[in-house]
C-alpha positions in Angstrom: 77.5 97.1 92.6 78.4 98.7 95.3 78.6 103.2 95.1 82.2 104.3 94.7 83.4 101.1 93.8 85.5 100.5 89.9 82.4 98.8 89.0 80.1 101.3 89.9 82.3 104.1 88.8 82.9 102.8 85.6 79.3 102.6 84.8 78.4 106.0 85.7 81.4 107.0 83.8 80.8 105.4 80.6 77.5 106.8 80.4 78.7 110.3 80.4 81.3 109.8 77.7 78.6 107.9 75.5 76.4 110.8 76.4 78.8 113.2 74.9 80.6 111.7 72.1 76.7 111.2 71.0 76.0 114.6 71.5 79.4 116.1 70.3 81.5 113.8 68.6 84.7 112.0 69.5 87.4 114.3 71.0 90.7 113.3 72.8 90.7 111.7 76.0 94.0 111.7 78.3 95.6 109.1 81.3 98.0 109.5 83.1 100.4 105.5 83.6 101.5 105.0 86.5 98.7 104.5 89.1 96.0 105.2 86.9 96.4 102.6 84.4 98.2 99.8 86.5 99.3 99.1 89.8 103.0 99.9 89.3 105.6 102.7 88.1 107.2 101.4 85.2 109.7 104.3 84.8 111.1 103.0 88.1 110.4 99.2 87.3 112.9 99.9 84.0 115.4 102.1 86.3 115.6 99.2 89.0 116.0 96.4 85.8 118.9 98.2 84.9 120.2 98.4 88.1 119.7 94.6 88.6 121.5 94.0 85.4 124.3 96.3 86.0 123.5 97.9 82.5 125.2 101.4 83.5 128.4 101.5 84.8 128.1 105.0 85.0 125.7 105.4 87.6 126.2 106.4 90.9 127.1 103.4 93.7 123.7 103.7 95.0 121.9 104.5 91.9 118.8 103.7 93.6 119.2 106.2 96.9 120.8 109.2 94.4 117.3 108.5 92.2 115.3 109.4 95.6 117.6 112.3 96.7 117.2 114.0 93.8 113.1 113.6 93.7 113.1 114.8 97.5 115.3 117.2 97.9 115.8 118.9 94.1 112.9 118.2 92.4 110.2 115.5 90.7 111.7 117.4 87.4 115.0 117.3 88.4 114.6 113.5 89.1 112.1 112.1 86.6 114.3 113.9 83.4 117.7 112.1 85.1 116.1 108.7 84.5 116.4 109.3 80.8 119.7 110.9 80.8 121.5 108.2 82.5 121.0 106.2 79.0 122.9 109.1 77.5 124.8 107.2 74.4 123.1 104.1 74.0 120.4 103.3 71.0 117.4 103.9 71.6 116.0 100.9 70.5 118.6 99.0 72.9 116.5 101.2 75.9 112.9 100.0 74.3 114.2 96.5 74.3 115.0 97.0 77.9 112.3 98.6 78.7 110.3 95.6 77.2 111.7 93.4 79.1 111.3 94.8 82.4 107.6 95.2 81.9 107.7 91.5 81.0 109.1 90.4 84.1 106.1 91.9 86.1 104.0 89.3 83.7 101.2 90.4 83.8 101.2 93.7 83.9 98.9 95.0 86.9 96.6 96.8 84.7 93.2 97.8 86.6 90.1 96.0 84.4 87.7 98.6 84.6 90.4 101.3 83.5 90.9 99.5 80.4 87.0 98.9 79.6 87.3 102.8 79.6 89.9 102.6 76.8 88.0 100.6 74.8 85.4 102.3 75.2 87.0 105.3 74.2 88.4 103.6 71.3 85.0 102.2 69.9 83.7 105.8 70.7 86.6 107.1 68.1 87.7 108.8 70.6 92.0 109.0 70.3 93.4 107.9 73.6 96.7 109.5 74.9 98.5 108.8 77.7 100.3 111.1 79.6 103.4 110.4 82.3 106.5 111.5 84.3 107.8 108.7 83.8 110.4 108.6 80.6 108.1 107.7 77.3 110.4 104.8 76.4 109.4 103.2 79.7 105.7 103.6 79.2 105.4 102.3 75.8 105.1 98.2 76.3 102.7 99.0 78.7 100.7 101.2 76.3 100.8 98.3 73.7 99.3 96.1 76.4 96.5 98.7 77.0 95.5 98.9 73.2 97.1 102.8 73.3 99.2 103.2 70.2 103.2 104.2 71.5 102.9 107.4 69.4 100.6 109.1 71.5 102.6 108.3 75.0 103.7 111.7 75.8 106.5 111.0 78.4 109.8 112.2 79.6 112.3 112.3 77.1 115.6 113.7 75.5 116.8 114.2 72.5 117.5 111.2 70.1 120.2 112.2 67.4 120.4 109.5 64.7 119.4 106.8 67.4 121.8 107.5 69.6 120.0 109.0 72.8 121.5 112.5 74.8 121.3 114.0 77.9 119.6 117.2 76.3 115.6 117.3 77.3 113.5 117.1 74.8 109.6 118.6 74.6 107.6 119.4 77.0 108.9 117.9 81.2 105.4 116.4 81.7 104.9 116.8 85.4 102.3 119.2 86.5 101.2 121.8 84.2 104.1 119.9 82.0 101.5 117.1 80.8 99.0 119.8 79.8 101.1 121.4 77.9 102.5 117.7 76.3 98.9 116.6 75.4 98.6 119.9 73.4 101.2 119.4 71.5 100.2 116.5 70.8 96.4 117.0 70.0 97.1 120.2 67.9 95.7 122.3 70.9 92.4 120.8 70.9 91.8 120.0 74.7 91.0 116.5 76.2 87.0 116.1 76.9 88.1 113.9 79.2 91.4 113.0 81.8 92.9 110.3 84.6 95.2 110.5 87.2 95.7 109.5 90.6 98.6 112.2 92.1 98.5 116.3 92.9 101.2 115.8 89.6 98.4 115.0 87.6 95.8 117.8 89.0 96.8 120.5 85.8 96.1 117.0 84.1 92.6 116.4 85.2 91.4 120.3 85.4 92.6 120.6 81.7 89.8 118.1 80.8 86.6 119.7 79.7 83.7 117.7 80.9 85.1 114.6 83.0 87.8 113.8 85.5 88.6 110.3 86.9 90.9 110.1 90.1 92.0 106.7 90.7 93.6 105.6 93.5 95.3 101.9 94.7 98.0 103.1 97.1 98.1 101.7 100.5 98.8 103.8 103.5 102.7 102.9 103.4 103.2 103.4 100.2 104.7 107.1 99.3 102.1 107.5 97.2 99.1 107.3 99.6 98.9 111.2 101.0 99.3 112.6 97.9 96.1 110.1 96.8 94.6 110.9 99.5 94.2 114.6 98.6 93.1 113.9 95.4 90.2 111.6 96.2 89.5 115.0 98.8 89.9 117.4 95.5 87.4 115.0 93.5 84.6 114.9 96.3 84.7 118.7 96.2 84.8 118.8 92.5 82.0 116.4 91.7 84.5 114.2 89.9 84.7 110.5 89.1 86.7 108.9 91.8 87.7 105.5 93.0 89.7 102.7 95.1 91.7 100.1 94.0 92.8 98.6 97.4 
């Protein structure tokens, strides 16, 4: 195995959580989706199937370029929270089916092996696994089912769902930044993650929430908008001492 590699991270990693859930106990652990888990955003992949599909009228004539304005030049909140508006109306189980579907036309899912051996890990420790994302929870959940992470503890991006019938009014915590910390305690009862993964800065309150172990992950290639922001974490993990490594 070669040092920094998955394979050699993963090892060295799974000894410390065996270490401490021997020690300790089980206790939450925490991922971030997109990037971390797999090699693809599927917030975006289910925003660009609707577009393909010409499932909103509504939306703006260039949906796509109105998505990036907004994420640029307002805000990631501003942005990521307008990707579940825009289904302001429909069921909700008509956006799961669609969501579904656009995870299934990835087929397979790019889901990064030793990531997963983590999760099951995790899960034969009794440790409960939540994962943790910007991207709108709806979005995230087929790909949580293919991961073995049970869709009630994806703590995404969301608004409020009156009888089924989704609106344009947030709902819970906006989990970007200091956002998903204060998500995963809602959702854990305040007890904090012993352990958390991410591969962007908006997963850093993420990852220093955790109290024993971080992971940064990163698989962007230098093109990809994705890579500086990677780049700085990898930096932020050698400083730290923290798990780190490359998927490309």
């Amino acid at each position: 195995m070669v040092p920094g590699s998955p394979t050699y991270v993963a090892k060295q990693l799974h000894q410390n959580l065996r270490e401490y859930c021997d020690q300790h106990g089980p206790a939450p652990a925490a991922f971030d989706a997109d990037g971390t888990l797999w090699g693809t955003d599927l917030g975006e992949a289910l925003f660009l199937y609707q577009i393909k599909n010409h499932l909103l009228p509504q939306l703006p004539k260039k949906p796509w370029e109105h998505y990036e304005y907004l994420k640029e030049n307002v805000s990631h909140e501003v942005a990521y929270l307008w990707l579940a508006q825009i289904n302001k109306g429909l069921p909700l189980e008509q956006i799961r089916q669609w969501a579904e579907k656009a995870v299934a036309e990835l087929d397979p899912l790019p889901i990064y092996q030793e990531i997963q051996e983590t999760i099951d890990l995790l899960h034969q420790l009794k440790c409960p696994v939540y994962i943790v994302t910007a991207s709108i929870k709806w979005a995230v959940e087929p790909g949580a089912r293919r991961v073995g992470v049970p869709v009630e503890n994806v703590i995404g991006v969301q608004t409020q769902v009156d009888q089924g019938i989704i609106s344009d009014k947030a709902f819970g915590a906006m989990t970007y930044k200091q956002g998903k910390v204060i998500g995963l305690k809602t959702a854990t009862k305040g007890i904090p993650a012993f352990f958390c993964a991410g591969n962007t800065e908006g997963d850093l309150p993420l990852l220093e929430s955790a109290t024993h172990f971080r992971l940064v992950v990163t698989g962007s290639p230098p093109k990809n908008s994705n890579y500086q922001t990677e780049q700085k974490m990898i930096q932020i993990a050698q400083k730290n001492n923290w798990h780190h490594c490359k998927y490309y």
